[in-house]
N, C-alpha and C positions, 0 to 999 in steps of 0.2 A: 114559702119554701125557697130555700138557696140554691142556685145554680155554682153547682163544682166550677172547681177552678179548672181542671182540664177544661170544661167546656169554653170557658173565656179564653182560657189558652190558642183553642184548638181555632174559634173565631178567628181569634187578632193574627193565628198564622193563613187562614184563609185571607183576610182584608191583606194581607201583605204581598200573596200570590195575585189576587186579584189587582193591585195596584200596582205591583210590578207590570206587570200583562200588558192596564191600560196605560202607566207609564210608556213601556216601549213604544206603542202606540201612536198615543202625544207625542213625545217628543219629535218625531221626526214629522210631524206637522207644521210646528210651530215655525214663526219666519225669521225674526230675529236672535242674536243670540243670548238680548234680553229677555224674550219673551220666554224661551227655553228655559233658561235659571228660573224665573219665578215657577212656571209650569213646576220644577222638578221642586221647589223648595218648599209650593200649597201642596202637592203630594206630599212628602216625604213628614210634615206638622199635623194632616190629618191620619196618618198611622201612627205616628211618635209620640204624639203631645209632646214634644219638649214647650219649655217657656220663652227662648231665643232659638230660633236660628239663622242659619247666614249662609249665602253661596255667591263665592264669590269665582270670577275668571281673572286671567290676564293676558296682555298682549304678549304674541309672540316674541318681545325680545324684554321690555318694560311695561309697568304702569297697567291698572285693572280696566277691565275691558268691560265687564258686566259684573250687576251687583244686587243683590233682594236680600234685604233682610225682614223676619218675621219676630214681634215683640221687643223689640228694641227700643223701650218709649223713652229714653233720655241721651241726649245725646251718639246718636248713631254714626257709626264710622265711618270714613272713606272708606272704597273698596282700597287705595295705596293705602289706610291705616293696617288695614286686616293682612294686605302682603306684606306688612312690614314685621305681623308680630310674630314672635318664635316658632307660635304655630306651625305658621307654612315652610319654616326651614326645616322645623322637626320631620314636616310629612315630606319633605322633599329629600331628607336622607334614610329616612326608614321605609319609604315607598309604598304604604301602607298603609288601615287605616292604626289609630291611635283614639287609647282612651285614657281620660288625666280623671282626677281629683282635686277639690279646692286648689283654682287658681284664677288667675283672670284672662281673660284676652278680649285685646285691644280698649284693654279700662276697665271689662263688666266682669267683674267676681259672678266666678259659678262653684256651684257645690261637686257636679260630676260636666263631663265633655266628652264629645266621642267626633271624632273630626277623619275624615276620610276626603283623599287626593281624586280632584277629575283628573284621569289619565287614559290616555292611548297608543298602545306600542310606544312604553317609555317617554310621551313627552305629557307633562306635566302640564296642564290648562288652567287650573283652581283647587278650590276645594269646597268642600261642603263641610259643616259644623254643628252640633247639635246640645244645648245645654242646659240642664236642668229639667228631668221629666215633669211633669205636669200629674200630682195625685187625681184620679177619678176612679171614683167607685170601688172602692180597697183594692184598686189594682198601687203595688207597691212604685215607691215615689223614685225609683232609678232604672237606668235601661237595662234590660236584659240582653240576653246572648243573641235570641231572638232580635230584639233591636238593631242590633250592631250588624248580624249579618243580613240585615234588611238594610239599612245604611249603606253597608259596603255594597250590594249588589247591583241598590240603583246609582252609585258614585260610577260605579263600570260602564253600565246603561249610558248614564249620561256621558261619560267620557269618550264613547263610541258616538255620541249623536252629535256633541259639540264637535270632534274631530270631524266628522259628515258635513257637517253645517259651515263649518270655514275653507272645507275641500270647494264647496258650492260657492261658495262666497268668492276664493280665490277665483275660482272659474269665469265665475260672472263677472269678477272684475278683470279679467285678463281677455273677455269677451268685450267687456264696456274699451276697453285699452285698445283693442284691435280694432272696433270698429272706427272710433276717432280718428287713429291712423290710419287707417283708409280713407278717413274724410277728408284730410289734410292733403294724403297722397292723390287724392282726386283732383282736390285743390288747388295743387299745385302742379300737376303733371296732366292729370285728365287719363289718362290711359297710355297705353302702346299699342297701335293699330297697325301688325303688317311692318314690325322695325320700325313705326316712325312714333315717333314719343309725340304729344297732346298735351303743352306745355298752355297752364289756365290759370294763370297768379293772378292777373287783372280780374276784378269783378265782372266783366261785362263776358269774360269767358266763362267764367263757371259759371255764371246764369245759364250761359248755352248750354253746357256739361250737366249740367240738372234737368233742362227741359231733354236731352238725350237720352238719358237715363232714365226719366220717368217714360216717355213715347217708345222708346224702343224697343219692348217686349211687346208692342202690343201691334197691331195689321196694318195701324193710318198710314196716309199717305203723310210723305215728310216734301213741303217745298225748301227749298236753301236757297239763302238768297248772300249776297257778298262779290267783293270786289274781287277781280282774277289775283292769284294767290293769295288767297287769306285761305285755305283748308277748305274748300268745299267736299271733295271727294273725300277728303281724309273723315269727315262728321260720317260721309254718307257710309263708310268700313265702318264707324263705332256704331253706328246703328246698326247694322248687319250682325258686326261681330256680337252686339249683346242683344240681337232678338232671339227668338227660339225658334228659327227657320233653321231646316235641315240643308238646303239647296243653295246654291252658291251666291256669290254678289258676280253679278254682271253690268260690265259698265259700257257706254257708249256715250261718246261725244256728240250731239246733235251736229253743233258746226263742222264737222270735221270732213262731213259726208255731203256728197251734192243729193238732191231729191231723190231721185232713184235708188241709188245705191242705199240710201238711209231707210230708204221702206222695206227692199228686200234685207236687209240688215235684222229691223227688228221684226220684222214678221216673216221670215225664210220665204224659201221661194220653191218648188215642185220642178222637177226634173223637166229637160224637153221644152222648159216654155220659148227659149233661143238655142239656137245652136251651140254646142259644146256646154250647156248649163245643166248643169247637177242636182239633184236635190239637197238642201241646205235647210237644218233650224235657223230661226230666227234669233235673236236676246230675250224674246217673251217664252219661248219654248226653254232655252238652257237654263232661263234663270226660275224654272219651275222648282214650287217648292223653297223660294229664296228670296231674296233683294234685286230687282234691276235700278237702276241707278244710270237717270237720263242729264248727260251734261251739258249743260246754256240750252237750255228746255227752249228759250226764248228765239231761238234763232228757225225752230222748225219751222217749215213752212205748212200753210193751214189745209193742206191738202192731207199730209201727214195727222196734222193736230186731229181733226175727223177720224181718220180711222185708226189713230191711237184713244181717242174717247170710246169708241165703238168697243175696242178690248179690253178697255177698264171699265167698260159698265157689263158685259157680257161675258167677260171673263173666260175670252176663248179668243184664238186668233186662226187665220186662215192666214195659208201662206199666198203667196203670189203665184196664179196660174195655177194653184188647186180650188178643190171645191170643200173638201170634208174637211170642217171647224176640228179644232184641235184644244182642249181644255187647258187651262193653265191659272195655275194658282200662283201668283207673283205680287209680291210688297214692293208700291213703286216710291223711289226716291228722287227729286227731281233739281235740277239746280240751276242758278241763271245769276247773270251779274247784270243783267238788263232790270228796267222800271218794268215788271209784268203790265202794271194798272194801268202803264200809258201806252204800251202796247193794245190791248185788251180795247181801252177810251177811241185808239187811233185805228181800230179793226181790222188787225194785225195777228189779235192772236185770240184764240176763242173765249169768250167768255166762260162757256158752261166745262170746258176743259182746264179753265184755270182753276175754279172752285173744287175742282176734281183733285188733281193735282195738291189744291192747298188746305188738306188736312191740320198739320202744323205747320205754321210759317217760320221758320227759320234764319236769321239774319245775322250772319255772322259779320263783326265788327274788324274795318279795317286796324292792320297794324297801330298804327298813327294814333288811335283812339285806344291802344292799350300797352302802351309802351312799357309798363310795369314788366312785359312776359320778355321782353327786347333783353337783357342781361339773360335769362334763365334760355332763351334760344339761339343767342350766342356761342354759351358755351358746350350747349348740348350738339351744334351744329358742326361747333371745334370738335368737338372729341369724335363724335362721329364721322366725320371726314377724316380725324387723323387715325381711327382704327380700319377703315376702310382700306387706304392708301398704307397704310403701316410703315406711319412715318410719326415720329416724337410730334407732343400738343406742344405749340411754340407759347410764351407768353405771350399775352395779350395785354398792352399801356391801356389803364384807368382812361388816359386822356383819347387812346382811339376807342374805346368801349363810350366812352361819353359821346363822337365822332357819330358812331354807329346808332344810338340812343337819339340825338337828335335830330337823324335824317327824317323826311317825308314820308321815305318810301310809296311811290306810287305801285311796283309790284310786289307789294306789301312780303306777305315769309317766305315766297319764293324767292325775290328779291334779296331779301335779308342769307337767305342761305347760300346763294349765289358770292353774295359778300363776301361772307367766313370764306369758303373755299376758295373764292382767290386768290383773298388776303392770307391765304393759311399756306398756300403754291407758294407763292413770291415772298414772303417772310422768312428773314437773314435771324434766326432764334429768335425772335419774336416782332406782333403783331403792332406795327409804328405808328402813329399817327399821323407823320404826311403818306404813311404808305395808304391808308384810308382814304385819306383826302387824294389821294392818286384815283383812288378807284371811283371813286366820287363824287370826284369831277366838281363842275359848278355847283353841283347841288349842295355842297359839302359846308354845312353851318357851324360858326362857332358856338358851341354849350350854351342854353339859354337864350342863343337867338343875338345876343348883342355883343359887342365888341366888348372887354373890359374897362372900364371906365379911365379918363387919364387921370381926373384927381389924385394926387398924394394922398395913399391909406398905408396905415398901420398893417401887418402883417395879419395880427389877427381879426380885422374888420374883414380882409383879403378873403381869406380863410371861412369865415361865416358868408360870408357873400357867395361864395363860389357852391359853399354845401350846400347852403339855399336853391341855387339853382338847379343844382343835381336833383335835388329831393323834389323840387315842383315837374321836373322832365322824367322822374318815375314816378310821377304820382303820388308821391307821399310815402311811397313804401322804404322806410330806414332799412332793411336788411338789400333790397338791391341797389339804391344810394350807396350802403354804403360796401358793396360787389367794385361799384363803379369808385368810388374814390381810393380804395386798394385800403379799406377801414378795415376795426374790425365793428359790431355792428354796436358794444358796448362801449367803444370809444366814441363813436357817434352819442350814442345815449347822454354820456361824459358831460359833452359839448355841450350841451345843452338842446342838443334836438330831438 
């Protein structure tokens, strides 16, 4: 017995509601935007039967971007062949789908074609193509109406999802784009802690700035260890300012303070214990809830070191001349420019309070050993004295930046900043080279350390010699070499360095 044709009709309009359905579905699964065209192309062959078809995209400005073709066994086209043929200009001025008779595209003779535009709020993505039904089962050998407005429906579908899919795409790329530049900006700056910039171009600084960043959110104890002005305090605000402590950073100078005074300091003191004395927190009380931050940790004396261990394993302190413990929840950060370990060896300073203290050890490296950052804290040091004072940035001569570059520095960036602002006072519109050496005194070296050679040389052996030595007293780095030679950094390149 024969099944009506309604009935096969009424099917093949179910199989097309049903695969539009799980169309919508898919598509906004799929990852790539290749994966999507194929996804949409095996749909749209197992409702059709055509014998070719083709989906093709392209980039937003040129050139195809994704591309599937189904039955195409000779010769198959670029996705640029398939934009190139009249097709796609047809459907990109009638905006619409489009159905031809006996013709070819992109080479292949067809008998019928029905071609319809990916599109989304007017911008034009691809298209999709379909050619030559496929005879099965006396269903008749061209598309119906039915066909076409199944074509057309899922061309809309997909012109929505591929719009969707490169919205996400853009995003994540302008996601991947920001995060780099933050890495760079880390890189190269480290933060601003408190107005004061964290300038980390040297290797040996962003190693610190990493180990910052990873330790900071989290409770340890941070030892810092470095020479008087290389930043110690300044680490000890980036680790503050990026943990996730609600309560303040409290800071105290161990040296600053004779014995007494440094105990009722960090551990307050109860009313009445002398006359005229007040009740008073301590820096273990204010900085609850926060960072304390203890400076040249090294200098306490061990009377102190005891009953600073006592509050960091018990996690409470008593003030001086009272009696009831007081709780206190504090992230301690410590810092010294002393040898702890030969302290500690010499029984000077506690053993079992050093280990306490040395959760992360910390070492920030003198100036000297990262000269790379010396041009980048220069001028950050210039401008920032000259907005302060609100007074014009003077030039600064290549030859006193080089001046600057190859001092010592024994009070390493406080040093260095003391410089600038001098030299920025006493600067006649800009910043000289004997005025440098004025300030500089004996210590003041020529570039690279030696005198210029007397030999007779050529101008440009001169020249190469001289870059060379820039470049080994910045480390190697061509873009602050060439800060320092007043380059630009492609003229350098040029040169051959």
């Amino acid at each position: 017995m024969s099944v009506p044709a309604a009935s096969f009709a009424e099917k093949r309009r179910i199989l097309q509601l049903e695969t539009l359905y799980d169309l919508a579905l898919s598509l906004h699964d799929q990852g790539s935007e290749g994966q999507l065209v194929q996804e949409l192309l095996e749909r749209v062959c197992a409702v059709l039967d055509p014998a070719v078809a083709v989906a093709v995209t392209r980039e937003s400005y040129s050139g195809s971007r994704a591309l599937s073709l189904v039955g195409w066994a000779e010769r198959p086209p670029s996705g640029e062949r398939l934009l190139e043929d009249p097709l796609w200009s047809d459907l990109l001025n009638e905006g619409g789908l489009i159905v031809r008779h006996r013709g070819e595209l992109a080479g292949r003779p067809y008998r019928e074609l029905i071609a319809a535009p990916l599109a989304y709020r007017g911008v034009f993505l691809g298209y999709i193509a379909i050619l030559d039904k496929e005879a099965r089962a006396g269903a008749a050998a061209s598309f119906s109406e039915g066909d076409r407005r199944f074509l057309d429906s899922v061309a809309a579908l997909a012109g929505v999802s591929l719009d969707n899919a490169r919205q996400v795409e853009r995003l994540e790329t302008q996601r991947e784009r920001l995060e780099e530049e933050n890495k760079l900006l880390k890189s190269q700056w480290g933060g601003e802690v408190g107005g004061q910039r964290i300038v980390a171009q040297a290797a040996p600084m962003r190693r610190i700035l990493e180990v910052v960043e990873r330790v900071a959110p989290r409770g340890v104890s941070v030892l810092i260890r470095g020479e008087s002005g290389t930043g110690k305090e300044l680490i000890a605000k980036l680790l503050h300012l990026h943990s996730q402590r609600t309560g303040s950073l409290i800071a105290l100078n161990c040296a600053a303070l004779p014995e007494s005074l440094l105990e009722s300091e960090l551990f307050g003191i109860e009313g009445g214990v002398a006359t005229g004395v007040t009740a008073r927190a301590g820096k273990f009380e204010l900085a609850h809830g926060g960072t304390l931050f203890l400076d040249e940790i090294g200098d306490m004396q061990p009377a102190i070191q005891a009953k600073l261990l006592r509050v960091l394993q018990e996690r409470e302190v008593v003030r001086l001349g009272g009696q009831r413990p007081v709780s206190v929840d504090v992230r301690l950060v410590a810092a010294t420019h002393r040898d702890v370990e030969a302290l500690v060896a010499a029984g000077r300073f506690r053993e079992d309070l050093y280990y306490r203290l040395k959760g992360v050890d910390v070492a920030l490296p003198p100036l000297r050993e990262r000269r790379e950052d010396i041009p980048h804290l220069v001028h950050y040091f210039l401008e920032d004295f000259c907005l302060r004072e609100g007074i014009a940035v003077p030039r600064l001569a290549p030859q006193a930046l080089a001046l600057l570059i190859a001092h010592g520095y024994p009070g390493n960036v406080r040093e260095l900043r003391n410089l600038v602002e001098a030299a920025t006072s006493l600067a006649e519109g800009s910043i000289a080279p004997d005025l440098v050496r004025s300030l500089l005194g004996s210590s003041a070296e020529v570039p690279g350390g030696v005198e210029e050679e007397a030999e007779m040389v050529d101008l440009d052996t001169l020249e190469r010699r001289h870059i060379a030595r820039v470049l080994k007293m910045t480390g190697g780095n061509k873009s602050a070499a060439a800060r320092v030679l007043g380059l630009d950094r492609r003229t350098l390149l040029r040169k051959g360095f």
